[in-house]
N, CA, C and O atoms as CSV, one atom per row, in Angstrom:
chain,resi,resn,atom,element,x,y,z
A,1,UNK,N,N,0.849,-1.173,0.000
A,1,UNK,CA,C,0.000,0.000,0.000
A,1,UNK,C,C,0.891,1.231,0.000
A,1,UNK,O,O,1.865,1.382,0.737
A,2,UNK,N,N,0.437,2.117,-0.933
A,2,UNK,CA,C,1.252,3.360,-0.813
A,2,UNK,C,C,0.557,4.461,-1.656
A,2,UNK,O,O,-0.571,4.287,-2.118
A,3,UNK,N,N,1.257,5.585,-1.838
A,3,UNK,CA,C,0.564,6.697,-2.389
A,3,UNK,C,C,1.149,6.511,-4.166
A,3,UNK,O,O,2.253,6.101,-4.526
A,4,UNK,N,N,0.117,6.915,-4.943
A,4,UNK,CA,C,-0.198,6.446,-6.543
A,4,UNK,C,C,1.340,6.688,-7.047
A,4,UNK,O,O,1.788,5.814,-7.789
A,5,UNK,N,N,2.060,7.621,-6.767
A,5,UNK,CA,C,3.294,7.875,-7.440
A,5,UNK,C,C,4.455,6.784,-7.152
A,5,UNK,O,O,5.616,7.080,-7.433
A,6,UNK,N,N,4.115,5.412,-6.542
A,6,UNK,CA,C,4.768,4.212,-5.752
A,6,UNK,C,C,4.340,3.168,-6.437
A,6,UNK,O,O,5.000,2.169,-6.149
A,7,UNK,N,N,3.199,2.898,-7.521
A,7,UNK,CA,C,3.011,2.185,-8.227
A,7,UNK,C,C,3.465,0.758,-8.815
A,7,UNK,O,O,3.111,-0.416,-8.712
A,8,UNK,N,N,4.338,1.425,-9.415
A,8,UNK,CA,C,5.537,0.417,-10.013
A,8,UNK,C,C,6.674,-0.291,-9.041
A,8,UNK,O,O,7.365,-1.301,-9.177
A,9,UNK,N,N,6.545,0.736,-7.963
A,9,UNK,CA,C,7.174,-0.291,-6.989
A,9,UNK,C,C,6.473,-1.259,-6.388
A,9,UNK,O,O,6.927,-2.396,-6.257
A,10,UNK,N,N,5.167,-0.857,-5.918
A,10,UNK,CA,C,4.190,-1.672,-5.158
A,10,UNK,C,C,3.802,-3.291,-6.089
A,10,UNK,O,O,3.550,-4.440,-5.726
A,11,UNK,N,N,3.905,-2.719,-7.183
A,11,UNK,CA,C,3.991,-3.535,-8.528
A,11,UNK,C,C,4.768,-4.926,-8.375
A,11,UNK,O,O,4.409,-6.099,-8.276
A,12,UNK,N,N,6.017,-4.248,-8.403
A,12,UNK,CA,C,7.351,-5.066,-7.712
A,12,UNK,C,C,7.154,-5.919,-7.459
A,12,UNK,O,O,6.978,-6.998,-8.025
A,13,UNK,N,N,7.144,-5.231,-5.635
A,13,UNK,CA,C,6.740,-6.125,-4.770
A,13,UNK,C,C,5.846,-7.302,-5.023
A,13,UNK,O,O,6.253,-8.458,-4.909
A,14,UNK,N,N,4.782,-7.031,-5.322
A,14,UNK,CA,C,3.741,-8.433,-5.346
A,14,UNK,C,C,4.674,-9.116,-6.342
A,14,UNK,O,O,5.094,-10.159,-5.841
A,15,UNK,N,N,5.049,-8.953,-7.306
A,15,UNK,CA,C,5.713,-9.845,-8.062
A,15,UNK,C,C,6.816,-10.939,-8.181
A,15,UNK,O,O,7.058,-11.925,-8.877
A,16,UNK,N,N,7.532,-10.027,-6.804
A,16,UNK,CA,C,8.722,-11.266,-6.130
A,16,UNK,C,C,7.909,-11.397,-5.168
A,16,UNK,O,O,8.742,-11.876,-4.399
A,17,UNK,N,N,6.693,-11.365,-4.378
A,17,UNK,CA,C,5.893,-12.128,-3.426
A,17,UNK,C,C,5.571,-13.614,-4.091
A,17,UNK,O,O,5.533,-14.691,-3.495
A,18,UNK,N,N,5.285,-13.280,-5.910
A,18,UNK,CA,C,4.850,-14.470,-6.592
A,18,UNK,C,C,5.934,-15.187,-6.530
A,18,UNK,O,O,5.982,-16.202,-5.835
A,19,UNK,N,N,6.799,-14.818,-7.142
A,19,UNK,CA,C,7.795,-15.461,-7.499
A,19,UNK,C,C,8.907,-16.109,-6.479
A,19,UNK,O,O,9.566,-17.049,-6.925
A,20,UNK,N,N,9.120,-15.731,-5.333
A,20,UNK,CA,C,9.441,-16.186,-4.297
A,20,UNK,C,C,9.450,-16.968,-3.632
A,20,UNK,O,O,10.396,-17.710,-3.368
A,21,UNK,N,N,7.791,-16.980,-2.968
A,21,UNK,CA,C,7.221,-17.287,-2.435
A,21,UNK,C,C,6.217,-18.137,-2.807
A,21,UNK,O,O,5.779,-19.074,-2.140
A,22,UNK,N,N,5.668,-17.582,-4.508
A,22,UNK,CA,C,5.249,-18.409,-4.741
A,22,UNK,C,C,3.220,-17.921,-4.248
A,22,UNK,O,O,2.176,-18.299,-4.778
A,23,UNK,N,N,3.500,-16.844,-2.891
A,23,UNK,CA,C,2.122,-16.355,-2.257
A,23,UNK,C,C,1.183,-15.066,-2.989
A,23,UNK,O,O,1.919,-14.128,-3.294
A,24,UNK,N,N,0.192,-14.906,-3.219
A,24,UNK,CA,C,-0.058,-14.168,-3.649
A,24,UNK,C,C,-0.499,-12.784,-2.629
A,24,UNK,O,O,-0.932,-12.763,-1.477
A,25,UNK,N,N,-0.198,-11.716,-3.556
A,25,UNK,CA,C,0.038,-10.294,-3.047
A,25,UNK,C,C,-0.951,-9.293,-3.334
A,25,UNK,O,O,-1.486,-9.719,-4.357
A,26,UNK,N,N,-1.680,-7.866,-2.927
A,26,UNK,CA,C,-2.387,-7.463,-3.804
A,26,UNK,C,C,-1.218,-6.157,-3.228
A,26,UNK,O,O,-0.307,-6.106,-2.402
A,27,UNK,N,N,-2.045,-4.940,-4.467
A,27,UNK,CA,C,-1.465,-3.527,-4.161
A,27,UNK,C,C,-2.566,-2.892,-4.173
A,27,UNK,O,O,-3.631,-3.148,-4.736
A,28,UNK,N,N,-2.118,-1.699,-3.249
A,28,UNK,CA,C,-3.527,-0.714,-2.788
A,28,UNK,C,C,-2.373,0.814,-2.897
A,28,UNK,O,O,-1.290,1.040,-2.359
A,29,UNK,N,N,-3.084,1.490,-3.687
A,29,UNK,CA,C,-2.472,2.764,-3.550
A,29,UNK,C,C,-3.535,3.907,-3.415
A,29,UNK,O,O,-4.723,3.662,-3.208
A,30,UNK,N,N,-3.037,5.153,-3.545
A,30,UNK,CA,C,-4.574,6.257,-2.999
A,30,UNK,C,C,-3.329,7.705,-3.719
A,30,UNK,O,O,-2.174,7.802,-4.132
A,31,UNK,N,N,-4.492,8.538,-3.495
A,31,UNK,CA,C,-4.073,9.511,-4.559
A,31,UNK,C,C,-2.725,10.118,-3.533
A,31,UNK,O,O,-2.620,9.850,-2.337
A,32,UNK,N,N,-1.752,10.990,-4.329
A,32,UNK,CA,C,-1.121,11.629,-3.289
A,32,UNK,C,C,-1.752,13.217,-2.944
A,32,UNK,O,O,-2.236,14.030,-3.731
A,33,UNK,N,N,-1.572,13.304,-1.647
A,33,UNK,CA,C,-1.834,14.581,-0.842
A,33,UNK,C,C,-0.947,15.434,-1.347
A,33,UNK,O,O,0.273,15.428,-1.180
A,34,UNK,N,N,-1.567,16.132,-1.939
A,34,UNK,CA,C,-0.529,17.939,-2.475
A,34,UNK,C,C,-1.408,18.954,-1.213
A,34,UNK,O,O,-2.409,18.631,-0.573
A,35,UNK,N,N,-0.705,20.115,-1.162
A,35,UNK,CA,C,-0.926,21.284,-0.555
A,35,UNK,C,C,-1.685,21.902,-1.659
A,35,UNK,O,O,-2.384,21.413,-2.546
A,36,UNK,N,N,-1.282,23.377,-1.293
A,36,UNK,CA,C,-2.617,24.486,-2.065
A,36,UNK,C,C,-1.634,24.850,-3.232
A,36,UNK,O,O,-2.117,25.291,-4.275
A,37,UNK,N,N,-0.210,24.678,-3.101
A,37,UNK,CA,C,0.840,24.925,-4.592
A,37,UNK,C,C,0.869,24.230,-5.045
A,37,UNK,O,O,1.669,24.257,-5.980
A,38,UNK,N,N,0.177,23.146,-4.873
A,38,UNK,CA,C,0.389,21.730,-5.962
A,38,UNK,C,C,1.488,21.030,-5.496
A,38,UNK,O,O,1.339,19.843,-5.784
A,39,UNK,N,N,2.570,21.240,-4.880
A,39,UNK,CA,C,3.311,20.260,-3.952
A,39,UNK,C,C,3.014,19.282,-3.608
A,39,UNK,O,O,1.809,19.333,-3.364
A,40,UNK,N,N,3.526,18.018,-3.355
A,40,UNK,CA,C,3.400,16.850,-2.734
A,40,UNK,C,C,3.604,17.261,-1.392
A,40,UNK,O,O,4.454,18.076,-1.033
A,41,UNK,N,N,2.629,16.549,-0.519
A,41,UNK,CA,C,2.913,16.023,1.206
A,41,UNK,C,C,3.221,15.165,1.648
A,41,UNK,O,O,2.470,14.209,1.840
A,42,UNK,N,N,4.754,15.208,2.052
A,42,UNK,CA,C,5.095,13.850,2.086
A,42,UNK,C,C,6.959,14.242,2.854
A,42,UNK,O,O,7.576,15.297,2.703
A,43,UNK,N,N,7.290,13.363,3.407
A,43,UNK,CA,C,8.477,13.365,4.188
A,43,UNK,C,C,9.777,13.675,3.303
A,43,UNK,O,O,10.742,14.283,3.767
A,44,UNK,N,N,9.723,13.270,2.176
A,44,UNK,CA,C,10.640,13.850,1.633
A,44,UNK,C,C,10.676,15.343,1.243
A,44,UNK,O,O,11.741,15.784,0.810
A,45,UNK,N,N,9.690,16.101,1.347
A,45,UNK,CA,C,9.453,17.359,0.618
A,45,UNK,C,C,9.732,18.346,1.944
A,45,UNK,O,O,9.154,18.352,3.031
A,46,UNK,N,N,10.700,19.077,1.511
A,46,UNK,CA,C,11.225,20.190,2.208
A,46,UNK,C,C,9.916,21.042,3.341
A,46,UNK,O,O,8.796,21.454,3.039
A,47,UNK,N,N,10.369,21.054,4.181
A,47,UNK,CA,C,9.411,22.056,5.482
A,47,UNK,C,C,8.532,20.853,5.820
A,47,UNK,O,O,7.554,21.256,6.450
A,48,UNK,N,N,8.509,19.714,5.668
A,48,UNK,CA,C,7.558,19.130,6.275
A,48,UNK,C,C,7.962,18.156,7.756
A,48,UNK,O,O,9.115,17.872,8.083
A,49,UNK,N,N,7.027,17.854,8.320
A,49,UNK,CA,C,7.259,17.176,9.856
A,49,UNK,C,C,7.585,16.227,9.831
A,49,UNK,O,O,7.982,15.923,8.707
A,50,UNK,N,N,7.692,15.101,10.874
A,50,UNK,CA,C,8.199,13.785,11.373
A,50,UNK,C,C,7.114,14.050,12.271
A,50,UNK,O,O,6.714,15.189,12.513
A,51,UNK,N,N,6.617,12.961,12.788
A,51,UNK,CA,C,6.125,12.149,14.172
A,51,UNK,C,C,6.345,12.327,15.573
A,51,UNK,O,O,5.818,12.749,16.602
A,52,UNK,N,N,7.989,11.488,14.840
A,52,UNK,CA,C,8.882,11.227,15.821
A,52,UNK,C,C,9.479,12.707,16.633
A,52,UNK,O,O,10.225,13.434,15.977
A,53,UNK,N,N,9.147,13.069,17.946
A,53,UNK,CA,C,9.286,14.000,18.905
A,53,UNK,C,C,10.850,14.032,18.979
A,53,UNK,O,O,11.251,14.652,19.964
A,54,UNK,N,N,11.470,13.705,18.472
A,54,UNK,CA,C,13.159,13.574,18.413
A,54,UNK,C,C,13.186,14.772,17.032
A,54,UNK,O,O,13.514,15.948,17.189
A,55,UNK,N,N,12.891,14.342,16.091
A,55,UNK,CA,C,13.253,14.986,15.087
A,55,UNK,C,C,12.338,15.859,14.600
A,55,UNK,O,O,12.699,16.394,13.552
A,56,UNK,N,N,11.009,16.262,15.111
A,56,UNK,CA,C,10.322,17.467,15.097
A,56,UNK,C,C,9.253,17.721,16.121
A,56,UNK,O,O,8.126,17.235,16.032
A,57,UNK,N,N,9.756,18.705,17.350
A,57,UNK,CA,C,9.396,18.946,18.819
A,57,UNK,C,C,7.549,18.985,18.533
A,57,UNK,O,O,6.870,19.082,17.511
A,58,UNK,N,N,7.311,18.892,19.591
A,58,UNK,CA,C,5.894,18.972,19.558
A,58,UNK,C,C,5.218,20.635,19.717
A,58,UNK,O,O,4.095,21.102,19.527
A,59,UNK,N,N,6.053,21.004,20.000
A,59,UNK,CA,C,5.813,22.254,19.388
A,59,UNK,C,C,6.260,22.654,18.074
A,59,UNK,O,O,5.625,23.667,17.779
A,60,UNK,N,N,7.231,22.264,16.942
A,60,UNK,CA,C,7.105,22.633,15.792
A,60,UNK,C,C,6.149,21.992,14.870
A,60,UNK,O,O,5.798,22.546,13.829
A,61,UNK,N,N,5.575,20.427,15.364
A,61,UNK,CA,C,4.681,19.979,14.925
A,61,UNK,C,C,3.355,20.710,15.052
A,61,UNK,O,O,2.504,20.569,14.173
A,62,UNK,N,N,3.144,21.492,16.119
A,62,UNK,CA,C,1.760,22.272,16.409
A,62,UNK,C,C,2.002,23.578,15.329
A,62,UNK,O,O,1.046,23.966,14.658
A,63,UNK,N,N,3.050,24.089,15.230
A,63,UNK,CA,C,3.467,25.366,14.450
A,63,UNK,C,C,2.841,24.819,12.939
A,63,UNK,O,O,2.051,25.473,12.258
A,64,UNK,N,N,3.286,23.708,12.647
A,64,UNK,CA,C,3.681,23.488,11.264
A,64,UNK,C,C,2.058,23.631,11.058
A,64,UNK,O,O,1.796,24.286,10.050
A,65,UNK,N,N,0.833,23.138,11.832
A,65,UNK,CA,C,-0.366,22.761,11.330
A,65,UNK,C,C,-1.289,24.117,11.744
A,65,UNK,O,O,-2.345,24.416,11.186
A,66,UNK,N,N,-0.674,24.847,12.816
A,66,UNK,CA,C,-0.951,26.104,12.847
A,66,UNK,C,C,-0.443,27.273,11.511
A,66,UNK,O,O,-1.056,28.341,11.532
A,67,UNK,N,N,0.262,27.160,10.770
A,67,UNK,CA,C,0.683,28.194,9.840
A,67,UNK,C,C,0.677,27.814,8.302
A,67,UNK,O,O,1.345,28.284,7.381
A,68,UNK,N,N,-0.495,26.598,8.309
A,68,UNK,CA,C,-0.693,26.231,6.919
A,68,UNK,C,C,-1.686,27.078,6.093
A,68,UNK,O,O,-2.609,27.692,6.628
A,69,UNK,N,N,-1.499,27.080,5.041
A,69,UNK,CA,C,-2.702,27.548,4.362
A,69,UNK,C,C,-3.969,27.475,4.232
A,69,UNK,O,O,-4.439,26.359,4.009
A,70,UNK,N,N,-4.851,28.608,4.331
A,70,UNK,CA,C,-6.564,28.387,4.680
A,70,UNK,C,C,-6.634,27.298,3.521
A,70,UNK,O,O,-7.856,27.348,3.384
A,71,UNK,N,N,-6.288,26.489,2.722
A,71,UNK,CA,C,-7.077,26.051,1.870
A,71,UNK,C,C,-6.495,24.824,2.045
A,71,UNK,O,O,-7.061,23.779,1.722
A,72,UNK,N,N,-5.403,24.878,2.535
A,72,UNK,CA,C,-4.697,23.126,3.013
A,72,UNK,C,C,-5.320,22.991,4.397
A,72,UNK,O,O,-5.367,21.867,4.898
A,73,UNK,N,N,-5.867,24.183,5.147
A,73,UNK,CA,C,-6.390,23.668,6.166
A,73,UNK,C,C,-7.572,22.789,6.481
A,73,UNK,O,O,-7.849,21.961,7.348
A,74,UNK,N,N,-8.331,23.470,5.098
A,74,UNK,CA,C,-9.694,22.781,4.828
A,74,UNK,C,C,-9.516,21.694,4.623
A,74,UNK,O,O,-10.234,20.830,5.125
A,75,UNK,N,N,-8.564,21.435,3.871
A,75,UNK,CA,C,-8.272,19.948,3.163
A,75,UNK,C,C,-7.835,19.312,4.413
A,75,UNK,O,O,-8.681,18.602,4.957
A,76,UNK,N,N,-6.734,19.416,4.959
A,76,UNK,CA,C,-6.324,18.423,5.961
A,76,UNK,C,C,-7.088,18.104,7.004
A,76,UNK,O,O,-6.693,17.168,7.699
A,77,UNK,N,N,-8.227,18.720,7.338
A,77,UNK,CA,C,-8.783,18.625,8.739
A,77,UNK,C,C,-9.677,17.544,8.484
A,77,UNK,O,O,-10.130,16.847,9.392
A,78,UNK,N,N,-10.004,17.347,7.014
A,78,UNK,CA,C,-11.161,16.285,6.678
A,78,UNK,C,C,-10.234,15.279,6.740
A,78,UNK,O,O,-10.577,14.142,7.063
A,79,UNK,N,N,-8.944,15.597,6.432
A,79,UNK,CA,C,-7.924,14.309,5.249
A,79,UNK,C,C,-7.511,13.314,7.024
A,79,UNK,O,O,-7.481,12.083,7.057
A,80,UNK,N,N,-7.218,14.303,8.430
A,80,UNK,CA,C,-5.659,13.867,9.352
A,80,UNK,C,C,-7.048,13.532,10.646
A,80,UNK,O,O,-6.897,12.665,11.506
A,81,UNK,N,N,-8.246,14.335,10.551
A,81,UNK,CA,C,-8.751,14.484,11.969
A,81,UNK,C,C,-9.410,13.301,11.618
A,81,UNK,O,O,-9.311,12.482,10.704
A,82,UNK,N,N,-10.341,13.498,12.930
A,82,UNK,CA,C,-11.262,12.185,13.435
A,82,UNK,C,C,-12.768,13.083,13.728
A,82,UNK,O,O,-13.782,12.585,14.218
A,83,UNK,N,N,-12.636,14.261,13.366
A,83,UNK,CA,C,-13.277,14.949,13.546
A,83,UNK,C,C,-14.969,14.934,13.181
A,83,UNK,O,O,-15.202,15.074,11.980
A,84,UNK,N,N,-15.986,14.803,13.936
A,84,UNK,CA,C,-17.615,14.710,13.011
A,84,UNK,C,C,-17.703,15.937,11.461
A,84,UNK,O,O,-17.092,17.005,11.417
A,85,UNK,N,N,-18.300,15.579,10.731
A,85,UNK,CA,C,-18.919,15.732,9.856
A,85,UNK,C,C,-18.994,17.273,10.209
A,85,UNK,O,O,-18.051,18.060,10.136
A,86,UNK,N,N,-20.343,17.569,10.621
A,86,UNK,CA,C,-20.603,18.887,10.825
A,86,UNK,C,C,-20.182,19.739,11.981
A,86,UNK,O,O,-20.860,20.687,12.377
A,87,UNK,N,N,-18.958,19.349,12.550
A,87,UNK,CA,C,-18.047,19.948,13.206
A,87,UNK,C,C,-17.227,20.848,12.477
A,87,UNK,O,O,-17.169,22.073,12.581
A,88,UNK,N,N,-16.424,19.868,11.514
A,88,UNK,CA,C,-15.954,20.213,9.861
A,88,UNK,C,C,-16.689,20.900,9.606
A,88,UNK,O,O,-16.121,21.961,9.347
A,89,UNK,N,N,-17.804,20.995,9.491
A,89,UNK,CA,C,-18.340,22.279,8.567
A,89,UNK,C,C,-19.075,23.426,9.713
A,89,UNK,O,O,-19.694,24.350,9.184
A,90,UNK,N,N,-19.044,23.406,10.686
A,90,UNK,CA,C,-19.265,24.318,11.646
A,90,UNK,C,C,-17.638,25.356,12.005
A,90,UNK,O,O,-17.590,26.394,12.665
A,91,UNK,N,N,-16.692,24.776,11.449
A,91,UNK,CA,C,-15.412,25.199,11.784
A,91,UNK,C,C,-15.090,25.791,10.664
A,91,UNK,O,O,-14.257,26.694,10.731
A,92,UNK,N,N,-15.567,25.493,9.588
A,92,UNK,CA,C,-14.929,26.154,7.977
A,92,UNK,C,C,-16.170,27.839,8.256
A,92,UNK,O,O,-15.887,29.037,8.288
A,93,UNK,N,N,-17.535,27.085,8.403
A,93,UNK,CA,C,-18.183,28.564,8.157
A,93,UNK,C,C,-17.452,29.505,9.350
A,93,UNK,O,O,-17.243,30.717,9.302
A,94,UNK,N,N,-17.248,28.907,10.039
A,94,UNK,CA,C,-16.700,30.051,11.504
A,94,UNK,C,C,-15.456,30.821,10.733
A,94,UNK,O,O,-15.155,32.009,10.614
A,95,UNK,N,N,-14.860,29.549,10.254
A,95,UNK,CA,C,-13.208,29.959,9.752
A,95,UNK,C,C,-13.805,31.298,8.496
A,95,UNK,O,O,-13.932,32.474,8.837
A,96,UNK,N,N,-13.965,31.029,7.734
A,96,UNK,CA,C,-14.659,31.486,6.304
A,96,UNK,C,C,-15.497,33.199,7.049
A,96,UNK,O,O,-15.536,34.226,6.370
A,97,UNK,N,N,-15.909,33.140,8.094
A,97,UNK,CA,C,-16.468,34.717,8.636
A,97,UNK,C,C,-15.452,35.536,9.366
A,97,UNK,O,O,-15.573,36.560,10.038
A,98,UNK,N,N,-14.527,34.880,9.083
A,98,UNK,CA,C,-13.481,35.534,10.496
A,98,UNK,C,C,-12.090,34.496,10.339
A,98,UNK,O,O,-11.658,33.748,11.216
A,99,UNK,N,N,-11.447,34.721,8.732
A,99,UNK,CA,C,-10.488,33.704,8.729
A,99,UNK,C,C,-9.168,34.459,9.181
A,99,UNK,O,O,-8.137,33.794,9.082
A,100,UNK,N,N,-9.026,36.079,9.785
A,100,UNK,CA,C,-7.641,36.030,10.666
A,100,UNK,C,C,-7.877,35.462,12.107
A,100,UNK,O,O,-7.018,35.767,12.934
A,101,UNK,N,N,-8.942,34.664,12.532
A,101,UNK,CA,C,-8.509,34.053,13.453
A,101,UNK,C,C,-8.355,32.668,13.551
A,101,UNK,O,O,-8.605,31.868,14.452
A,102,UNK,N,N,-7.808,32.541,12.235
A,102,UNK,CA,C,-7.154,31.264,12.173
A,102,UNK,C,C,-8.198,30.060,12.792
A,102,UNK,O,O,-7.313,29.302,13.187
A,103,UNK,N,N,-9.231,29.491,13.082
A,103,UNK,CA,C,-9.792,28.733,13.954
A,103,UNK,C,C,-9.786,27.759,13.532
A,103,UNK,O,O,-10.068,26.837,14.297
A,104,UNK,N,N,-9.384,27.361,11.739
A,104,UNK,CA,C,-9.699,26.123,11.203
A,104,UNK,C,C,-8.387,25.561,11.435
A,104,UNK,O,O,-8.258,24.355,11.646
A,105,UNK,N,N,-7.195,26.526,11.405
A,105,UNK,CA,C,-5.867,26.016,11.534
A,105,UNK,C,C,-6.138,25.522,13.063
A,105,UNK,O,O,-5.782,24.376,13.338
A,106,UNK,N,N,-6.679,26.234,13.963
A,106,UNK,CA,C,-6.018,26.075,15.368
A,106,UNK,C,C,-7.129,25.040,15.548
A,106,UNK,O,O,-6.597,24.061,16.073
A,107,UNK,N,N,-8.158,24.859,15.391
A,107,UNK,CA,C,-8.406,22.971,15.422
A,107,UNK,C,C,-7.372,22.086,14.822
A,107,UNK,O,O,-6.643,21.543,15.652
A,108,UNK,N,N,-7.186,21.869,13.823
A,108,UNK,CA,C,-6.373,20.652,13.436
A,108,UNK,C,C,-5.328,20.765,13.876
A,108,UNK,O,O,-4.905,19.658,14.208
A,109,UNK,N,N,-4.215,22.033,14.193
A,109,UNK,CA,C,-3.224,22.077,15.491
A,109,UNK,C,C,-3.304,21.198,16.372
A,109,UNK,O,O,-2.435,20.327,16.355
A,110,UNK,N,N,-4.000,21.162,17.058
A,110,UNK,CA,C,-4.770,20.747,18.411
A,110,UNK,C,C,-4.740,19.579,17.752
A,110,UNK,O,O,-3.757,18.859,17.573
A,111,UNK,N,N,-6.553,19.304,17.167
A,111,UNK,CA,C,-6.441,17.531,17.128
A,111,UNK,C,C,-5.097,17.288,16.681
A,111,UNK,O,O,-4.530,17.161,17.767
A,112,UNK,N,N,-4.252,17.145,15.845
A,112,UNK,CA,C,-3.231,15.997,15.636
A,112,UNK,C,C,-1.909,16.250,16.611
A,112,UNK,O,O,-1.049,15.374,16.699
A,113,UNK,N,N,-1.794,17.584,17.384
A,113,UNK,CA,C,-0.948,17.241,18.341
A,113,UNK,C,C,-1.490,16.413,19.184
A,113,UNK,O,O,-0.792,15.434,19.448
A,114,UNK,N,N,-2.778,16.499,19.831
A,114,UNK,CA,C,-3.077,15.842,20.593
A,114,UNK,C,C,-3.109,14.388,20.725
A,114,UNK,O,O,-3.055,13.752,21.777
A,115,UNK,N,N,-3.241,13.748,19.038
A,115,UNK,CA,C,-3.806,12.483,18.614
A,115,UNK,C,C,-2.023,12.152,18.758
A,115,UNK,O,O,-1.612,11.136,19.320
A,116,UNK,N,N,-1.159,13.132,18.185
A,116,UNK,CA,C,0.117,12.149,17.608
A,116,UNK,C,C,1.187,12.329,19.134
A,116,UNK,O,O,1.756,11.407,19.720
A,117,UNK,N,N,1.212,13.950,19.528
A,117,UNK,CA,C,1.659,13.531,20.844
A,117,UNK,C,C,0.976,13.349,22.144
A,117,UNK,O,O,0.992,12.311,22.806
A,118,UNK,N,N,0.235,14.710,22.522
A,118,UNK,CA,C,-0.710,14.225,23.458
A,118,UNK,C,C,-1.586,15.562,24.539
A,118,UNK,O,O,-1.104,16.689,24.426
A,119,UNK,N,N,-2.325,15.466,25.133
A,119,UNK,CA,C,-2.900,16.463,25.431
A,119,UNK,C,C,-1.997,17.358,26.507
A,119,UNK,O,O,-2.481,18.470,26.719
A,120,UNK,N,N,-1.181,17.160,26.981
A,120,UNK,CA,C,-0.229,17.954,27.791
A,120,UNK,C,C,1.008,18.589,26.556
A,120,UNK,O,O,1.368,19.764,26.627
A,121,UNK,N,N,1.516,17.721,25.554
A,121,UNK,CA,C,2.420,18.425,24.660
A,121,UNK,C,C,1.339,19.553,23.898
A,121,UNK,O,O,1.848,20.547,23.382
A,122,UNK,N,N,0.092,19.401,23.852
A,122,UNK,CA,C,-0.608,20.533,23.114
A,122,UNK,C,C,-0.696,21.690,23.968
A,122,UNK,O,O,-0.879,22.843,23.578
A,123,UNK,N,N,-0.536,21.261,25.303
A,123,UNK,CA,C,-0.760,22.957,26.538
A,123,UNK,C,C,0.260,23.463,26.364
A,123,UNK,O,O,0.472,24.662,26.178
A,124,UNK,N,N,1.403,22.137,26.430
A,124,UNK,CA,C,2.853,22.886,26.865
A,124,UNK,C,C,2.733,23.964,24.670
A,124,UNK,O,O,2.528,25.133,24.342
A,125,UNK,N,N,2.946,22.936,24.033
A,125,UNK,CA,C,2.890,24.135,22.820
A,125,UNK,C,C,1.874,25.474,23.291
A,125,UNK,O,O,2.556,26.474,23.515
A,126,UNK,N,N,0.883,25.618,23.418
A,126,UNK,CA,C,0.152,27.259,23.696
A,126,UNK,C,C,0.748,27.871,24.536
A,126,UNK,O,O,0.456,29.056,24.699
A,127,UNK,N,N,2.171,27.018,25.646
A,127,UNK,CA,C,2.088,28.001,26.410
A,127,UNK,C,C,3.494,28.895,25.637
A,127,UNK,O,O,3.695,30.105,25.541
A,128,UNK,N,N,4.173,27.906,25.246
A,128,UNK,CA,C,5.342,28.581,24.294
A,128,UNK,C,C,4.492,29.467,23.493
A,128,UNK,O,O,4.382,30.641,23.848
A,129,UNK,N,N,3.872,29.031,22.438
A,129,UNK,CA,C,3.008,30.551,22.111
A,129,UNK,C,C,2.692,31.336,22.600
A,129,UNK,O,O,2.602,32.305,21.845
A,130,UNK,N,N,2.343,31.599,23.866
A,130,UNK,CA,C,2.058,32.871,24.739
A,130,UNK,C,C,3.532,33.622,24.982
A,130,UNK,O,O,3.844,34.811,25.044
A,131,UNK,N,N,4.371,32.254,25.100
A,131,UNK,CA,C,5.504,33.325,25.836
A,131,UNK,C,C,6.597,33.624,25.139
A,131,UNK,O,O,7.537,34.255,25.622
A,132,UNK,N,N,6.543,33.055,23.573
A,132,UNK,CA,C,7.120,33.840,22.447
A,132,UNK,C,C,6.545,35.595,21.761
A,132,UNK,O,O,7.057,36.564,21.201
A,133,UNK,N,N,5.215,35.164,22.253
A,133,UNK,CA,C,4.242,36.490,21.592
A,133,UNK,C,C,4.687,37.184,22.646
A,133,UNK,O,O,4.793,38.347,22.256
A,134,UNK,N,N,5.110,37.081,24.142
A,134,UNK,CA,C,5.062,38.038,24.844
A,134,UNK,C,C,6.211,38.786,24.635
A,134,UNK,O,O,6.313,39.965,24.974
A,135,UNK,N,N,7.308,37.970,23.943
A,135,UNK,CA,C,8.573,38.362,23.673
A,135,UNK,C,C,8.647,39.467,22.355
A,135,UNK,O,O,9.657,40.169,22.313
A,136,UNK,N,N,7.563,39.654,21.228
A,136,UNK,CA,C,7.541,39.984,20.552
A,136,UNK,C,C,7.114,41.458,20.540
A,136,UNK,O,O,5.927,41.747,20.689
A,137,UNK,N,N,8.025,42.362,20.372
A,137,UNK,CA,C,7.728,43.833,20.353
A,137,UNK,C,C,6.133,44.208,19.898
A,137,UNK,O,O,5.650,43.503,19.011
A,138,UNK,N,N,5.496,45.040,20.341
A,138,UNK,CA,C,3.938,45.206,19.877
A,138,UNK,C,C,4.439,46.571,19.288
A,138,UNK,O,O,5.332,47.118,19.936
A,139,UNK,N,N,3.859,47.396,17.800
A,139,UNK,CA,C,3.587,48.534,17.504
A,139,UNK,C,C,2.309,49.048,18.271
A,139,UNK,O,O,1.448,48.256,18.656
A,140,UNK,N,N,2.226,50.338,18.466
A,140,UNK,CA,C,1.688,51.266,18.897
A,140,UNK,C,C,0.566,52.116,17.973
A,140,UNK,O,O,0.000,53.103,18.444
C-alpha cells in the first residue's frame, strides 16, 4: 500500500511475493496529498514534519499545522482528523467569517498534536506561544 506515485514499486513487490514465495500479493495505492501549490505532502518534501518528537518537537509539529494555508487547512482537517462531519463544517463557516482568526488552523493544530503527541504536549505548545508572543515587540 502506498501513495499512486509508488506504483511500479508496489507492482514489484507483489511480483517477487509471486515469485518467491510463490504467495499471492495485492497492491492498494490512494491519490497523493498535495498542498494548495500543488506540492506533494510527504516526508521527503522540504518544510515538512516527522512524528517522531526527536526529530520534530511537539511544538514545531503544532506550528507546522498552525501556519498552513486556509485552503490546506480545509483539506487536511477532513484528510488527518477524526473529527464529526458537521463539526468540519461548523469550523470552515466560523473559519470562512473571520479567517484572521485562524480557527480552522487552530483545530487541526490541536487535534493531531493531541492524537500524535498528546494532550499535555498541546498545553505545553500554547504556552510557548504565549511566551514567544510576549517576547515579541507590539507597535503602537
Amino acid at each position: 500500500m502506498g501513495g499512486s506515485d509508488q506504483w511500479g514499486n508496489i507492482v514489484t513487490g507483489t511480483e517477487l511475493i509471486r515469485r518467491k514465495e510463490g504467495g499471492e500479493a495485492f497492491a492498494l495505492t490512494s491519490p497523493l496529498i498535495t498542498k494548495s501549490d500543488g506540492n506533494k505532502f510527504g516526508k521527503t518534501e522540504k518544510g515538512n514534519i516527522w512524528l517522531d518528537p526527536n526529530k520534530t518537537s511537539p511544538y514545531q509539529f503544532y506550528q507546522f499545522w498552525l501556519n498552513c494555508a486556509d485552503d490546506d487547512a480545509m483539506k487536511f482537517i477532513r484528510i488527518f482528523t477524526f473529527l464529526p462531519h458537521d463539526e468540519i463544517l461548523s469550523l470552515e463557516t466560523a473559519h470562512q467569517q473571520a479567517p484572521e482568526t485562524r480557527i480552522l488552523q487552530k483545530a487541526l493544530a490541536k487535534e493531531l498534536t493531541v492524537l500524535v503527541h498528546s494532550s499535555q504536549d498541546y498545553t505545553n505548545s500554547l504556552k510557548q506561544v504565549k511566551f514567544y508572543s510576549d517576547k515579541v515587540p507590539r507597535k503602537n
